[in-house]
PASEBA-1860 file (N, C-alpha, C; in nm, 3 decimals):
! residues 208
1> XXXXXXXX> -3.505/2.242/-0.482/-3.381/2.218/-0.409/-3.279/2.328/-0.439 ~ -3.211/2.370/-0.320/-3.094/2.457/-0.355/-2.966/2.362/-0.373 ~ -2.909/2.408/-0.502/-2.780/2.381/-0.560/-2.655/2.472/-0.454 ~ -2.621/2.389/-0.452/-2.466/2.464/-0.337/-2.375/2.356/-0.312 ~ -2.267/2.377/-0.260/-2.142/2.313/-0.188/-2.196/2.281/-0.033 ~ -2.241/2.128/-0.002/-2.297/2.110/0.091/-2.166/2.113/0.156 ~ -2.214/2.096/0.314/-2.042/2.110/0.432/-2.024/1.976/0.385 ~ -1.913/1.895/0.469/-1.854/1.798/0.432/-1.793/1.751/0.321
9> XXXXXXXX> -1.862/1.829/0.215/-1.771/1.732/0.115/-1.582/1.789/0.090 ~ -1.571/1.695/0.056/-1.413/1.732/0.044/-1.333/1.620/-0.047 ~ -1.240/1.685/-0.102/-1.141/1.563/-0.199/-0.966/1.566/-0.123 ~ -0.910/1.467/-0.066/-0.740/1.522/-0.013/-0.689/1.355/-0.091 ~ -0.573/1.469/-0.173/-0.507/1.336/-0.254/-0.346/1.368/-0.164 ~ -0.267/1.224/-0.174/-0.158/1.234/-0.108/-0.099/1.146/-0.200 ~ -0.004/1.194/-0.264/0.071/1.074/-0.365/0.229/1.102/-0.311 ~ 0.331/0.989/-0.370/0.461/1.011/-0.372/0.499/0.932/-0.522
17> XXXXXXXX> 0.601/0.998/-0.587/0.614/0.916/-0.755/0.731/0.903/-0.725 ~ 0.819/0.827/-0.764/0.956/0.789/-0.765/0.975/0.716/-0.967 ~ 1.087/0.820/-1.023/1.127/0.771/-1.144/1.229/0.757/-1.163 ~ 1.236/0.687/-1.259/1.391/0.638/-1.339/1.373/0.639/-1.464 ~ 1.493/0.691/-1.538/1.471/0.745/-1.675/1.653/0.665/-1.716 ~ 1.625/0.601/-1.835/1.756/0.569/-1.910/1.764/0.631/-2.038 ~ 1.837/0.737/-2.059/1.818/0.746/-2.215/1.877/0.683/-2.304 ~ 1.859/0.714/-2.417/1.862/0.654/-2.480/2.034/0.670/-2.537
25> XXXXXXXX> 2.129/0.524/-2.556/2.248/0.515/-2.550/2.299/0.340/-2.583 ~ 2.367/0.332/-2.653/2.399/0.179/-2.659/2.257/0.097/-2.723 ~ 2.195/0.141/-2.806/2.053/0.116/-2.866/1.954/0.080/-2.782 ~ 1.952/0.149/-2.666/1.806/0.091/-2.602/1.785/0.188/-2.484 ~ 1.672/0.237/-2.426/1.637/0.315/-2.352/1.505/0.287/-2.280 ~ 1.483/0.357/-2.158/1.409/0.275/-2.045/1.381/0.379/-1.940 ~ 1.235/0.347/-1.945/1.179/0.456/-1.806/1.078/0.416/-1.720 ~ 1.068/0.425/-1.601/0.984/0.327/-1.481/0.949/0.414/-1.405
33> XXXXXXXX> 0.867/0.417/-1.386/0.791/0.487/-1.203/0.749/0.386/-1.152 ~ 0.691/0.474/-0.977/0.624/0.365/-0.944/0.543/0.486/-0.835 ~ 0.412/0.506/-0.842/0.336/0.606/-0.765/0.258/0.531/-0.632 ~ 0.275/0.588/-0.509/0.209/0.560/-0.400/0.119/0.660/-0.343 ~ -0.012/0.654/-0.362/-0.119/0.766/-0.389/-0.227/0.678/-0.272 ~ -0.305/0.800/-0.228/-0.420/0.825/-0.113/-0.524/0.905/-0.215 ~ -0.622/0.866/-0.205/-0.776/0.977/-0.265/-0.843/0.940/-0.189 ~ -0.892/1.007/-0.110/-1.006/1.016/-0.011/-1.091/1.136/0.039
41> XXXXXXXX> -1.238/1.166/0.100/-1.298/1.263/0.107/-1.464/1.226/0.025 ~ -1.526/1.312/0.042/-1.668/1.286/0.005/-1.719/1.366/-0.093 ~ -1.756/1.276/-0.214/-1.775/1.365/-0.341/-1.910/1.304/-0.406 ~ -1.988/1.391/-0.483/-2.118/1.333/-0.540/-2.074/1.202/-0.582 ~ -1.978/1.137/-0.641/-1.958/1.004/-0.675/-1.873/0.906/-0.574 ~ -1.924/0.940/-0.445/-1.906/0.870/-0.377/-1.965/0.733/-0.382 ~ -2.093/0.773/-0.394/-2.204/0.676/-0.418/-2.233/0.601/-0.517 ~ -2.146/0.627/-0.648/-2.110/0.534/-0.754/-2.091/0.405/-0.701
49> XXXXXXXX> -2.092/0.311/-0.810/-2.068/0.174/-0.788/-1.975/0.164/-0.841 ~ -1.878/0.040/-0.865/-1.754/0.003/-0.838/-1.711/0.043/-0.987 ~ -1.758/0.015/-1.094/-1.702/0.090/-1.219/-1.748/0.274/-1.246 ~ -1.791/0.307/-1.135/-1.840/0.437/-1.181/-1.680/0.524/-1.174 ~ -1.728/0.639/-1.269/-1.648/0.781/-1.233/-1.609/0.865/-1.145 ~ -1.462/0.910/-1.144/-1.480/1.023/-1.009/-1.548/1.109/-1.046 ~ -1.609/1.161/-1.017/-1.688/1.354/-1.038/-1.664/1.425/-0.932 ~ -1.710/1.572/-0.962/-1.671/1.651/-0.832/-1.807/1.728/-0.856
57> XXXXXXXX> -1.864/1.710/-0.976/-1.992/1.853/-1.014/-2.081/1.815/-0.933 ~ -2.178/1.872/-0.976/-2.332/1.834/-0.878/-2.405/1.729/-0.957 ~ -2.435/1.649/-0.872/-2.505/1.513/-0.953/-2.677/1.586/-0.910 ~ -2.807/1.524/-0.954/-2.914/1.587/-0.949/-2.927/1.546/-0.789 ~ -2.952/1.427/-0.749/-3.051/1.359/-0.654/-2.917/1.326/-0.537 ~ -2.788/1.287/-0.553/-2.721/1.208/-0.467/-2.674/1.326/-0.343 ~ -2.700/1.315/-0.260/-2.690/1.408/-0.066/-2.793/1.469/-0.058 ~ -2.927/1.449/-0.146/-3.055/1.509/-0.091/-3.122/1.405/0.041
65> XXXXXXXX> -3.107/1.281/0.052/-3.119/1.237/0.092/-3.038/1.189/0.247 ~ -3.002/1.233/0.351/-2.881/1.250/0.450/-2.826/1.078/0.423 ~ -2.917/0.959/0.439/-2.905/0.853/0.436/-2.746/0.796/0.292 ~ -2.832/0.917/0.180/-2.693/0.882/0.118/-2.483/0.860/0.132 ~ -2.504/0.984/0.245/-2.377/1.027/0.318/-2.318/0.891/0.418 ~ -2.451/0.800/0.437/-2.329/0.703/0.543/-2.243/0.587/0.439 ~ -2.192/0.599/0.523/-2.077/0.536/0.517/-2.001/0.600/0.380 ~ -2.017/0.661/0.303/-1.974/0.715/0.206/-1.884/0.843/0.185
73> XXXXXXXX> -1.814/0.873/0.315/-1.678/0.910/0.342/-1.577/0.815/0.323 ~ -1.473/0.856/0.248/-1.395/0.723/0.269/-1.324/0.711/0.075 ~ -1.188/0.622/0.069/-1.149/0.637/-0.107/-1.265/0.656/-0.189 ~ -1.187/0.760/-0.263/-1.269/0.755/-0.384/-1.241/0.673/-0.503 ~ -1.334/0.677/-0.579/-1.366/0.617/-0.682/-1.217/0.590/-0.790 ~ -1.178/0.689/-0.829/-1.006/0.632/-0.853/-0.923/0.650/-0.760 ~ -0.932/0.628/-0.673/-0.826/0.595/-0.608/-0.761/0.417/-0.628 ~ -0.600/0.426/-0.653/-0.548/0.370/-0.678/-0.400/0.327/-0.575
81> XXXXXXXX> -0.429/0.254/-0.497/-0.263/0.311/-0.413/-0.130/0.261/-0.454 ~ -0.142/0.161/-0.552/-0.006/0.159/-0.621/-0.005/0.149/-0.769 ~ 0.062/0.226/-0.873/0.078/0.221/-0.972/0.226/0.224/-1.009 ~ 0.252/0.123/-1.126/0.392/0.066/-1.129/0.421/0.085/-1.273 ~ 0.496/0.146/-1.314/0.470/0.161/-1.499/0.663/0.137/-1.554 ~ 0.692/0.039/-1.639/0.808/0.061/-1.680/0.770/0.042/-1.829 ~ 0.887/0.094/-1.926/0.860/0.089/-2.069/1.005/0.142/-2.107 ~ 1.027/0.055/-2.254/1.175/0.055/-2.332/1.108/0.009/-2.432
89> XXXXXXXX> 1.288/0.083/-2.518/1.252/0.043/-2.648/1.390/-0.012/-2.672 ~ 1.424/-0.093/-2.750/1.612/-0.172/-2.765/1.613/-0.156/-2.944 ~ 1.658/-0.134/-2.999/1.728/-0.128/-3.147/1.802/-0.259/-3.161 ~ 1.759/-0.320/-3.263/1.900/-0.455/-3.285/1.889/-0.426/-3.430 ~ 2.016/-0.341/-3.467/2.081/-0.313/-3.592/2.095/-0.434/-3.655 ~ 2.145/-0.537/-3.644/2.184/-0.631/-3.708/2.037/-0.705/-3.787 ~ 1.966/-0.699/-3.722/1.856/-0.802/-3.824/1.718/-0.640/-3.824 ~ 1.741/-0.549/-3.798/1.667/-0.390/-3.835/1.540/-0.418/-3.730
97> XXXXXXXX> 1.537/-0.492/-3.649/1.428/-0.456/-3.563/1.459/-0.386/-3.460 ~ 1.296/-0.321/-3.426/1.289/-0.207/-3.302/1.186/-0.311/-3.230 ~ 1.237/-0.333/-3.094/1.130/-0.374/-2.989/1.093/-0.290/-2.936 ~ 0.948/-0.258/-2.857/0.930/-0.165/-2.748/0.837/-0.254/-2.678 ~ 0.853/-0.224/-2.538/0.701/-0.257/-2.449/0.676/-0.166/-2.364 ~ 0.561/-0.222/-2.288/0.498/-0.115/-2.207/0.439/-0.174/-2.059 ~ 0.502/-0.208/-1.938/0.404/-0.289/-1.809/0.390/-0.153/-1.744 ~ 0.247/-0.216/-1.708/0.152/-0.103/-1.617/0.052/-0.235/-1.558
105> XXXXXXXX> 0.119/-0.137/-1.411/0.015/-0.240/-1.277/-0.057/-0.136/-1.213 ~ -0.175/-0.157/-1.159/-0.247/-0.052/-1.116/-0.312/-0.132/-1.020 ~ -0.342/-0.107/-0.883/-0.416/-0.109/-0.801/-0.578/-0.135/-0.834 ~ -0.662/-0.229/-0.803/-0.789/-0.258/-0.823/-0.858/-0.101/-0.778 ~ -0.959/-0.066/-0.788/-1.072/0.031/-0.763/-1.134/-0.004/-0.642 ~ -1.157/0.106/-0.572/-1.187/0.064/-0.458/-1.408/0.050/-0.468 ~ -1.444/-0.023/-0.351/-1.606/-0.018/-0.363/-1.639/-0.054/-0.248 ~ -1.739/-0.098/-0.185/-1.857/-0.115/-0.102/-1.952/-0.165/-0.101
113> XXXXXXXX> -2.001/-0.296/-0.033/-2.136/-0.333/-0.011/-2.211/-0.257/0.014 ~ -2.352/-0.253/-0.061/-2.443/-0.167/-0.064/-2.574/-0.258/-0.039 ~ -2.715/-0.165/0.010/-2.833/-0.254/0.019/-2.896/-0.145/-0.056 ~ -3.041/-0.181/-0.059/-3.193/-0.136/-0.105/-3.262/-0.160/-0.008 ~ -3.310/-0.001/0.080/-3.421/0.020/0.129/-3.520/0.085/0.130 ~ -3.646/-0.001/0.112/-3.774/0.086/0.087/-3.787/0.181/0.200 ~ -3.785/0.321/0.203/-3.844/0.367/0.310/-3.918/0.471/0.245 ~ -4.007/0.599/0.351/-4.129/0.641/0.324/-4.111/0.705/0.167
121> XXXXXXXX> -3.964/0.802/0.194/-3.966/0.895/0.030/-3.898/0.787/-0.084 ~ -3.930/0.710/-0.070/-3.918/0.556/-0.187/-3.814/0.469/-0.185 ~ -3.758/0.376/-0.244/-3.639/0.275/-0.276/-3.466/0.369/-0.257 ~ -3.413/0.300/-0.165/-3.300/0.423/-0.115/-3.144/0.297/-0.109 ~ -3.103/0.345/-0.196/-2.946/0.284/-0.184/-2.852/0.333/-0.115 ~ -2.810/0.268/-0.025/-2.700/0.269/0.142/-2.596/0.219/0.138 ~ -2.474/0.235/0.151/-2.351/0.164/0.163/-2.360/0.122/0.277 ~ -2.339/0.002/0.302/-2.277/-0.114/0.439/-2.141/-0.081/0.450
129> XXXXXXXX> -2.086/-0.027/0.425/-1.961/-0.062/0.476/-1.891/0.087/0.429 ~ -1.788/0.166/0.442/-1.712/0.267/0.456/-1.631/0.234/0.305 ~ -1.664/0.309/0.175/-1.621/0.326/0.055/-1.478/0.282/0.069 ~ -1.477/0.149/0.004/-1.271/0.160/0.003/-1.288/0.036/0.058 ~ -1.397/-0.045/0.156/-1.349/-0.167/0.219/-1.333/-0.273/0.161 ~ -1.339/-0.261/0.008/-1.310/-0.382/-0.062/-1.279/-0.304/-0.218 ~ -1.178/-0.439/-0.309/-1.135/-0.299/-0.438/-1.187/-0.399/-0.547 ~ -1.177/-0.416/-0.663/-1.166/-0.474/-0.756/-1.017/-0.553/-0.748
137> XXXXXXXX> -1.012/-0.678/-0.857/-0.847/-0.728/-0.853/-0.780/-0.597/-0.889 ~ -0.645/-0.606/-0.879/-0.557/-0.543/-0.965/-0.531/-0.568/-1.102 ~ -0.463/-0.494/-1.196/-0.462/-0.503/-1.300/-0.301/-0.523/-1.326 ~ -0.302/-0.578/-1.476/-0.144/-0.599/-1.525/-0.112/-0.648/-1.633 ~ -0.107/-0.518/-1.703/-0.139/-0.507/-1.852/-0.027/-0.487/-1.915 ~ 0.052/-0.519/-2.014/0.193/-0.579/-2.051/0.132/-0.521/-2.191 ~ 0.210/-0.465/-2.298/0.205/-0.475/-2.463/0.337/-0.448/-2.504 ~ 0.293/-0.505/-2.657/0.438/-0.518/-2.693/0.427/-0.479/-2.843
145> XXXXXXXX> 0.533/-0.441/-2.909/0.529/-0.374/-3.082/0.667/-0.437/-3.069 ~ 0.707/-0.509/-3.172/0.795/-0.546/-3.272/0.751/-0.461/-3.424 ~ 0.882/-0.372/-3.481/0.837/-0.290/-3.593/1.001/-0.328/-3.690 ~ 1.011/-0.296/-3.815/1.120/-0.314/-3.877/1.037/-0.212/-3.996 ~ 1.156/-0.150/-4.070/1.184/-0.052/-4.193/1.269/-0.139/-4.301 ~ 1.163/-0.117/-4.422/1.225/-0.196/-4.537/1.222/-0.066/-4.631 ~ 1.402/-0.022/-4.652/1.392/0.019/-4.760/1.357/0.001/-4.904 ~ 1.277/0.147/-4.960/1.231/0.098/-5.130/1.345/0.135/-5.222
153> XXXXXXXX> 1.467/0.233/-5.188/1.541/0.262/-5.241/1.509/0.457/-5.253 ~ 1.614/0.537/-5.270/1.545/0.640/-5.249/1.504/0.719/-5.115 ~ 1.409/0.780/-5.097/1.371/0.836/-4.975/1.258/0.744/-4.914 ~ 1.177/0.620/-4.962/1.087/0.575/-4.938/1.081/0.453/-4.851 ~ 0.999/0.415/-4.809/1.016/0.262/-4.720/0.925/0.249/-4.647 ~ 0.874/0.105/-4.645/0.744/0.018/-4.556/0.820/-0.001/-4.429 ~ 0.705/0.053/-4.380/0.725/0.049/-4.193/0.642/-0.082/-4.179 ~ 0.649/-0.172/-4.146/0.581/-0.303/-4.061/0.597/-0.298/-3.945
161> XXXXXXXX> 0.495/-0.315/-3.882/0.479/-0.373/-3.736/0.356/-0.459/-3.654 ~ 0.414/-0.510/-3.561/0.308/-0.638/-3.494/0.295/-0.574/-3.363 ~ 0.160/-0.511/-3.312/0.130/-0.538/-3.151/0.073/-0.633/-3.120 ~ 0.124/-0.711/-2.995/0.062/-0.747/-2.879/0.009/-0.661/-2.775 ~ -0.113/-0.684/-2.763/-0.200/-0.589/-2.641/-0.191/-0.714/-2.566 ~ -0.219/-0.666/-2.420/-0.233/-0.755/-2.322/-0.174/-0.887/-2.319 ~ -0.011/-0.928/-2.333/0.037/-0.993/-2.394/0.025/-1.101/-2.254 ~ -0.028/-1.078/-2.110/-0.015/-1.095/-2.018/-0.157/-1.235/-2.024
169> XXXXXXXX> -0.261/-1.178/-2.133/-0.425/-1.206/-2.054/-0.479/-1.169/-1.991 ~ -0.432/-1.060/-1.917/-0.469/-1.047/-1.757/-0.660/-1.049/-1.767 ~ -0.719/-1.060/-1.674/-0.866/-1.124/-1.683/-0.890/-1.027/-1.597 ~ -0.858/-0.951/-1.499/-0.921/-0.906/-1.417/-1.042/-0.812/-1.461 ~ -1.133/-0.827/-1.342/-1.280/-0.741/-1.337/-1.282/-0.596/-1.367 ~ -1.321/-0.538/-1.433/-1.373/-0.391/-1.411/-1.491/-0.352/-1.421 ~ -1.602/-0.400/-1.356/-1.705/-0.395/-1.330/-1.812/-0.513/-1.241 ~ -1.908/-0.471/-1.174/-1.921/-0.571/-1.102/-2.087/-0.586/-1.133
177> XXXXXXXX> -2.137/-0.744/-1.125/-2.297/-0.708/-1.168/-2.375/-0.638/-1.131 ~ -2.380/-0.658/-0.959/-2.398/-0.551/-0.843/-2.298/-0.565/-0.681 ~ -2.346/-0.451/-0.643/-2.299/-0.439/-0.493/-2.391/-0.458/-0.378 ~ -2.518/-0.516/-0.406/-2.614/-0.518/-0.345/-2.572/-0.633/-0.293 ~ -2.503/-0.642/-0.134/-2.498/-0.719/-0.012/-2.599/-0.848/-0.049 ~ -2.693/-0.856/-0.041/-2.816/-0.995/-0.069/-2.870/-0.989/-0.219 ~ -2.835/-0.948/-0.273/-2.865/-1.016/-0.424/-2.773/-1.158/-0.465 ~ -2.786/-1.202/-0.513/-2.758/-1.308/-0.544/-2.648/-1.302/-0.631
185> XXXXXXXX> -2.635/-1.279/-0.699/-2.524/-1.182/-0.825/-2.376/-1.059/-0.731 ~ -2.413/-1.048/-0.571/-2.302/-0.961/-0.508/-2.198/-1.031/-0.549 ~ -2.116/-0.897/-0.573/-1.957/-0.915/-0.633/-1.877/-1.014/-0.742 ~ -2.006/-0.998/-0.812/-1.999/-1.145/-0.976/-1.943/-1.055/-1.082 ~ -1.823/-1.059/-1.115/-1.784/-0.957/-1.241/-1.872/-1.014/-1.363 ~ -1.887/-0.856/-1.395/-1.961/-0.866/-1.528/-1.861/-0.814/-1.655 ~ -1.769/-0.744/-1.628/-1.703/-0.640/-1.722/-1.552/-0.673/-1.682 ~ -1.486/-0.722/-1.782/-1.340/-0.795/-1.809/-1.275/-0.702/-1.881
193> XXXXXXXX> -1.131/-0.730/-1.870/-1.036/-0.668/-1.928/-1.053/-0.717/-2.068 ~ -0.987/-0.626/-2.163/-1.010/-0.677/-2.334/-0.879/-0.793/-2.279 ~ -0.935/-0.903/-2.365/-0.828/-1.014/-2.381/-0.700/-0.992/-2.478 ~ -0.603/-1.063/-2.495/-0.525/-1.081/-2.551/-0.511/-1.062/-2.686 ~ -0.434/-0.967/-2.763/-0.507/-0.974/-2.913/-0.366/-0.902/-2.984 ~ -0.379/-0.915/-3.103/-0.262/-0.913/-3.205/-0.316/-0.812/-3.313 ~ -0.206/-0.722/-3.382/-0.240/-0.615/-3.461/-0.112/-0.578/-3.554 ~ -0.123/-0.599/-3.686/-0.057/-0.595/-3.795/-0.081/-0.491/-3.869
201> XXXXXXXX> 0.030/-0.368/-3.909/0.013/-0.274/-3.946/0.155/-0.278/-3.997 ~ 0.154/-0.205/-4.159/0.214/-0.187/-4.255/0.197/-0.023/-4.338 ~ 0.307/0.056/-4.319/0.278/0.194/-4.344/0.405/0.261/-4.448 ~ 0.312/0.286/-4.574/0.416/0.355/-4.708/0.444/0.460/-4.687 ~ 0.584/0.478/-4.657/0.635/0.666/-4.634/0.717/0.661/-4.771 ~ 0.658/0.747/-4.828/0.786/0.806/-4.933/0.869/0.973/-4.968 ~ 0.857/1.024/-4.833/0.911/1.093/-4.792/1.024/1.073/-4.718 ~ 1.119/1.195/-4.654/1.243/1.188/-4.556/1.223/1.162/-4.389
END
């Protein structure tokens, strides 16, 4: 097989970001976007399944086959069309704690019903449907650090702090068992967000 840049393929991203930035003033500070993004065009990982990677390199086997190319114009693999991110941190002098958090919403992943057909040059995987016609949930992932400084006297002092990851739960899918249209298992998440979980960390500086 010759290795080359077959025609068609192509990547066109179209985003718009809008931010807001507070600095930091009156003990607390705060910054938010919110991105409205397009990825679309035909790339060796077109043909990924719903947790796969974008790529752009040459995969071995995927457009040797013309059959691979249908329907497989169309979002790519990260494509995301809304992402929403705000994060602060507030100081409360009076009892020495620092809060910070962090929300990030992201748009599900986009995918495609797919089949399995035997034909003459062997077992051949087909998208049904135009990449993008269905996504994963969205996501909405929240964390949080509460931290406080206990002086030892001197230049020294224990840093404590508590994260919350995923302070939300959020459950959503990132992965799917398959995409195979008639399997029995189409569109059954297999692969979950990490759950909810807590993290205690305590750090000796005895330096400035």
């Amino acid at each position: 097989f010759l290795l080359t840049n077959p025609d068609g393929y192509s990547m066109t991203y179209n985003g718009l970001v809008v931010a807001l930035e507070k600095r930091m003033s009156r003990g607390w500070q705060a910054f938010g976007s919110y991105t409205l993004s397009r990825v679309y065009g035909l790339q060796p990982s077109s043909g990924a399944t719903p947790a796969g990677a974008q790529i752009s390199h040459a995969m071995p086997t995927f457009g040797r086959d013309p059959n691979d190319l249908t329907n497989a114009h169309g979002r790519l693999p990260n494509d995301r069309p809304h992402i929403f991110r705000v994060m602060g941190t507030a100081h409360l002098p009076r009892i020495g704690l620092v809060i910070a958090a962090n929300l990030q919403y992201f748009s599900g992943k986009p995918w495609a019903a797919t089949t399995q057909i035997l034909l003459p040059q062997g077992d051949q995987r087909i998208l049904l449907e135009r990449r993008g016609s269905r996504r994963l949930s969205s996501q909405s992932l929240l964390d949080l650090r509460v931290s406080k400084a206990i002086r030892l006297g001197g230049p020294g002092r224990v840093d404590l702090a508590i994260d919350v990851l995923n302070v939300l739960n959020d459950t959503a899918e990132e992965a799917l068992a398959t995409d195979n249209r008639f399997s029995p298992t189409f569109g059954q998440p297999s692969v979950f967000m990490t759950p909810r979980r807590a993290m205690l960390s305590a750090r000796l500086n005895l330096g400035r």
